[in-house]
N, C-alpha and C positions, 0 to 999 in steps of 0.2 A: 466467514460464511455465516449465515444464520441459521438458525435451530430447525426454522423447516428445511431448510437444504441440507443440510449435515442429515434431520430424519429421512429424508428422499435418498439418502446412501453417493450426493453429489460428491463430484472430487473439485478442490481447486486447484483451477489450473496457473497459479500464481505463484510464482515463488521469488524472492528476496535474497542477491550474492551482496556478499561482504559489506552491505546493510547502504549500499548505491544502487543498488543496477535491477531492475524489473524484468524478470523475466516473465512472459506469456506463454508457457506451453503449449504447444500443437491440442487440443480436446483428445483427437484420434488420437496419440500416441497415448493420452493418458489415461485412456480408456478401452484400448486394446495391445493388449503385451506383443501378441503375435501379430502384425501389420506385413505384411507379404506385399500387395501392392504398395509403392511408392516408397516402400524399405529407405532408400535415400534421400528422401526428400521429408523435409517437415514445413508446418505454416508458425515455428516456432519464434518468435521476437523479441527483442532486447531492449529494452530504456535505460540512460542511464541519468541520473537525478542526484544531486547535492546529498540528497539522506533518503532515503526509502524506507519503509518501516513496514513489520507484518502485524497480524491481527495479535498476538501476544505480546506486542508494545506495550509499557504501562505508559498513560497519558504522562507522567512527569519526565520521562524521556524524550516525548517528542517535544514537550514546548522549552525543555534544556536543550536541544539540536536546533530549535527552528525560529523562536520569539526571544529565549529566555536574553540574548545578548542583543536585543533592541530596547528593551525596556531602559536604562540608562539613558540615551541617547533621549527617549521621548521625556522622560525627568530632566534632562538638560535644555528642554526647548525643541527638538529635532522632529519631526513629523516621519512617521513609520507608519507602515502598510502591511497588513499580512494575509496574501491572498490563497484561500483553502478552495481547491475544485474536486470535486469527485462526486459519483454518482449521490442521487438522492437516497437517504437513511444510510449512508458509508459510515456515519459519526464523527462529521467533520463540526457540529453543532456542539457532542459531546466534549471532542477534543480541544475545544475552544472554551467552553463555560461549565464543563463537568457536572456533578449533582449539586442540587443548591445546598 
């Protein structure tokens, strides 16, 4: 999250199992302890992805899970791809070219 959102007292509703699987929390659920209507029901969802990583990854973990066992391949002749999606300023720029 970022610094004005963490100061706006925001929650995320993001959380990372056994460092595959994205979970998207219900808002309402994690923003009200006591939910009485709809008790049984959540809007909560599940992804499940090769590697998932949270905001306290250090950058040399994820390009050892995600790049680091292509680079051989592209020394050997081999053309490799590495395609990074996520919202704009996520720090998909950072995680890729770090500080100069």
């Amino acid at each position: 999250m970022w610094k004005k959102e963490k100061d706006k007292g925001e929650l995320s509703i993001v959380k990372i199992l056994d460092r595959n699987v994205v979970i998207l929390m219900d808002p309402a659920d994690v923003m009200a302890e006591d939910k009485v209507l709809g008790k049984n029901r959540t809007k909560e969802k599940q992804y499940a992805f090769d590697f998932a990583f949270d905001d306290s990854t250090p950058q040399l973990d994820i390009f050892k899970n995600t790049t680091k066992f292509l680079c051989e391949g592209v020394l050997n002749g081999y053309n490799s791809t590495v395609f990074a999606y996520g919202q704009t300023g996520a720090g998909k720029t950072y995680t890729m070219l770090g500080n100069e």
